[in-house]
N, C-alpha and C positions, 0 to 999 in steps of 0.2 A: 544174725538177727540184730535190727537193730530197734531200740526203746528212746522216743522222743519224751522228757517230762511235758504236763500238760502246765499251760500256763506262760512256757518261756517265749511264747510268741504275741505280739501284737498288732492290732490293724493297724493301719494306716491314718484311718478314718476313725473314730470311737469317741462315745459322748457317754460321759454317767449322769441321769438325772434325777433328781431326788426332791419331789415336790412334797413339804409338809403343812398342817396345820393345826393347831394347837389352842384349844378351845379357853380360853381366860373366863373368870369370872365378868368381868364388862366387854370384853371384847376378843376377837380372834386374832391370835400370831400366825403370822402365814409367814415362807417362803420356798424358794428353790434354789436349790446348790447343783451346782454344773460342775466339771471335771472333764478336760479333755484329755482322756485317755489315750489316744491315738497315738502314733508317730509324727504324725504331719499336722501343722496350722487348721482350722478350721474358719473357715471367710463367711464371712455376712449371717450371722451367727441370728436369727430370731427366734423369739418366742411368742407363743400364741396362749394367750389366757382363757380365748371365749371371751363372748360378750360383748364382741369386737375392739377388747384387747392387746396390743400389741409392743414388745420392746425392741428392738435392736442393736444388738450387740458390738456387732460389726469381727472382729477376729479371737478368736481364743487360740492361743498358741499350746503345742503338746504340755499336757501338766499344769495351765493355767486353773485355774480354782477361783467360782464367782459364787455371790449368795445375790440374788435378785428379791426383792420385796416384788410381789401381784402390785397392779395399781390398786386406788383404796375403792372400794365400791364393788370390784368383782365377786362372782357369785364362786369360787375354791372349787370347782368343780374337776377341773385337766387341767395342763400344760403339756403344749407340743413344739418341741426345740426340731428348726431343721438347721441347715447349711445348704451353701453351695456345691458341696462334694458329695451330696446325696444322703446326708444322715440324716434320719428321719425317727423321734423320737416321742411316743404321746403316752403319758403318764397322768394317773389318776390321783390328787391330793392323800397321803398317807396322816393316820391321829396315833403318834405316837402313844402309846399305854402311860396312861398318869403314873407317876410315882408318888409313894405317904411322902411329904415333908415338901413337895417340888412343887413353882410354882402354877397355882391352876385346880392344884389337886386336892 
């Protein structure tokens, strides 16, 4: 018998997306943290805001770490990160829980 722990394996391909917004007394903080997970480079890296929207990245190498600002005027509704390798990722703006003393709150 044999027991694999879960965890010790990785795709190839992997993207962590984590799109936030954060509501200010005059105005909204927004953005999105990327994470390429994967083993391998990730090519022509975009994202899609809505709204007609759009950035381009170009490569995120394994382990690289980005924080993207929205352009100013979009409406925080999604973001959807693909690539060329087939990742395909569409995430809905997260409001983190205020905190007493933090700002906003």
């Amino acid at each position: 018998m044999f027991f694999t722990p879960n965890g010790l394996t990785q795709d190839e391909y992997s993207l962590s997306v984590d799109p936030t917004k954060e509501k200010q007394t005059l105005f909204i903080m927004a953005r999105v943290s990327l994470e390429n997970t994967g083993t391998k480079p990730l090519t022509n890296v975009e994202l899609n805001f809505g709204d007609g929207d759009k950035i381009f990245l170009g490569t995120l190498k394994p382990g690289q770490y980005e924080i993207i600002s929205p352009p100013q005027g979009n409406s925080l509704q999604f973001v959807i990160v693909t690539s060329n390798e087939g990742v395909y990722v569409s995430k809905v703006y997260r409001e983190p829980i205020a905190m007493p003393g933090m700002m906003g709150s």
